[in-house]
N, C-alpha and C positions, 0 to 999 in steps of 0.2 A: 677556545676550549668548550664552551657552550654549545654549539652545534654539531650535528654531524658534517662530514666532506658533503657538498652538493653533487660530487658525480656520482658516491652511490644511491641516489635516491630512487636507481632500480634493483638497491638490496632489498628485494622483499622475499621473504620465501614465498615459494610459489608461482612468482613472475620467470618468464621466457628468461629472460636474461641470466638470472642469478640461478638458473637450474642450465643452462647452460654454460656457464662461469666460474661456477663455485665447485671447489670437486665433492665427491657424493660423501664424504668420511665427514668434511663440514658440512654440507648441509645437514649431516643426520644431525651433529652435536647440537648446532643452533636449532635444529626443530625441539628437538628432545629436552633441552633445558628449561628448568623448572627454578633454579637457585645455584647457586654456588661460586667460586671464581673460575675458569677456563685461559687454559693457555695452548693457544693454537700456533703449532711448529710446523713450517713447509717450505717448498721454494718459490722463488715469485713465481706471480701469475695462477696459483690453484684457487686463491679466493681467497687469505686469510683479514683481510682488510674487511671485503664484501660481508663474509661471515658476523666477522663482528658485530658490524654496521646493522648487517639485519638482523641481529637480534636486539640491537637500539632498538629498530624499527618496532619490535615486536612487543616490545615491553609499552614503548609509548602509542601504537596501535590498542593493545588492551585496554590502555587507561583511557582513551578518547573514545570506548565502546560505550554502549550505554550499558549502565547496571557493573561499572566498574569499582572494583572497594577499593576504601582508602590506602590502604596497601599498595594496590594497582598504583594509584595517582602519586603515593610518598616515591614509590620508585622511580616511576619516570620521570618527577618533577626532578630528579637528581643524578641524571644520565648524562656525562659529558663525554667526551672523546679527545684523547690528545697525542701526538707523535711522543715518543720517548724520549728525542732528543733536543723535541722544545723544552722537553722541563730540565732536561741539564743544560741547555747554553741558557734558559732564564736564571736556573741560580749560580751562574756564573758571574751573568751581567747584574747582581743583584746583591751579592755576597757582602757584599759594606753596605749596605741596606736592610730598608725593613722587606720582609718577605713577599713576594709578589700575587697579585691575587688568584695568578694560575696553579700558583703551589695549594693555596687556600684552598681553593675552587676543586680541586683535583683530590684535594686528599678528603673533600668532605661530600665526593660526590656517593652516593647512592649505589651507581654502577660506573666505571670507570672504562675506559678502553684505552687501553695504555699501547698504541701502534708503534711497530715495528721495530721492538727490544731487540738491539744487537746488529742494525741494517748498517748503521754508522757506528765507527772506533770512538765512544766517547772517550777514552782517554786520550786516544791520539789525537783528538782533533782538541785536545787543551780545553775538554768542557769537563764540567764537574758531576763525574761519577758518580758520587756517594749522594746527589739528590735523586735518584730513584729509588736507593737503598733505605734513603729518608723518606721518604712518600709513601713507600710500603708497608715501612715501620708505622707512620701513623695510622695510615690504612689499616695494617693488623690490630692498631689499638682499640678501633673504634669498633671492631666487633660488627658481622653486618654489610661491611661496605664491599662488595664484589667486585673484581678487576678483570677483563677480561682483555689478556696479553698476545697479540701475536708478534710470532718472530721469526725471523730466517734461520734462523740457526736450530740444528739439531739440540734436542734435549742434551744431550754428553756436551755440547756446545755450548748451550747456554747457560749449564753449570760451569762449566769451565772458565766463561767471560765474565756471571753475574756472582759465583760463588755459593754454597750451600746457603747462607744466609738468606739471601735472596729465594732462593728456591723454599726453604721453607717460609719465609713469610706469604709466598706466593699461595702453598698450601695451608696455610693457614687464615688468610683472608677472609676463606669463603668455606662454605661446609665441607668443601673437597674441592681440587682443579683435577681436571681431565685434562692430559696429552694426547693431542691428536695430531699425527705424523701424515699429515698428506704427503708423502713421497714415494708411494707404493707406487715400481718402475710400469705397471700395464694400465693403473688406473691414469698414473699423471699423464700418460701419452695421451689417454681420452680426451681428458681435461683439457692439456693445453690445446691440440687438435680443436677442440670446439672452439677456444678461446680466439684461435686463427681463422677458420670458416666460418664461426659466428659475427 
């Protein structure tokens, strides 16, 4: 949970790759962001992973600038990254136990990236649901802690799987989330086109 994925380490904005990767609706969001939570809706392949990633990059870039404030360094020291579905099969395999450090680790991070909400049926697959509804709950408690969610699923979609609860803890996390739908039919053609030629 600590890390980011090592294959996007050419999320950066700016680099070849992630401007021809990422589709243009994300990369504006990840330049433009200033604070808040962010929850990025599309279908594979536009770059909502990459996106995320590179605004990790960009928080913990500021903070290793020089003349960076402690603000800079509290955030990044507290950027993790995690699949949605590691933290429902951990508090599955964990449930008659004491809580696992990743739940810890996650709910206490700083900025959060909580990847690919809704890619897997966690109910169907016998893992436990209501630990991401618990993580967000904490997260909303602490006031502060930013989570930035992508998910395959349409917004009407991902209230329908996660439920209004969800959805508003999501909004309330952070001083505001932004939906961004990368699935506009002329741009995604660009997009994944590049994705293929590139």
């Amino acid at each position: 949970i600590a890390s980011l994925p090592n294959v996007f380490e050419k999320s950066r904005i700016g680099q070849d790759w992630f401007q021809r990767n990422v589709h243009p609706i994300i990369r504006e969001a990840v330049a433009n962001w200033t604070s808040g939570s962010l929850c990025i809706h599309g279908p594979t392949r536009v770059g909502k992973t990459a996106g995320a990633v590179a605004l990790c990059h960009r928080i913990i870039d500021a903070a290793l600038a020089p003349g960076a404030t402690a603000e800079q360094l509290a955030l990044a020291a507290g950027v993790r990254y995690v699949f949605a579905s590691d933290i429902a099969l951990v508090a599955r395999e964990s449930a008659l136990g004491a809580r696992p450090q990743m739940l810890i680790t996650a709910e206490n991070a700083t900025l959060l990236v909580l990847d690919e909400m809704g890619l897997l049926d966690v109910r169907g697959a016998g893992l436990d649901g209501g630990a991401i509804q618990t993580l967000l709950d904490r997260r909303y408690r602490r006031r502060g802690a930013w989570t930035v969610v992508t998910s395959p699923l349409t917004p009407k979609q991902f209230q329908k799987v996660y439920g209004d609860a969800t959805v508003a803890r999501l909004k309330g996390i952070g001083a505001e989330i932004e939906v961004i739908i990368a699935d506009l039919r002329d741009e995604l053609e660009d997009c994944v086109s590049a994705v293929l030629v590139g």
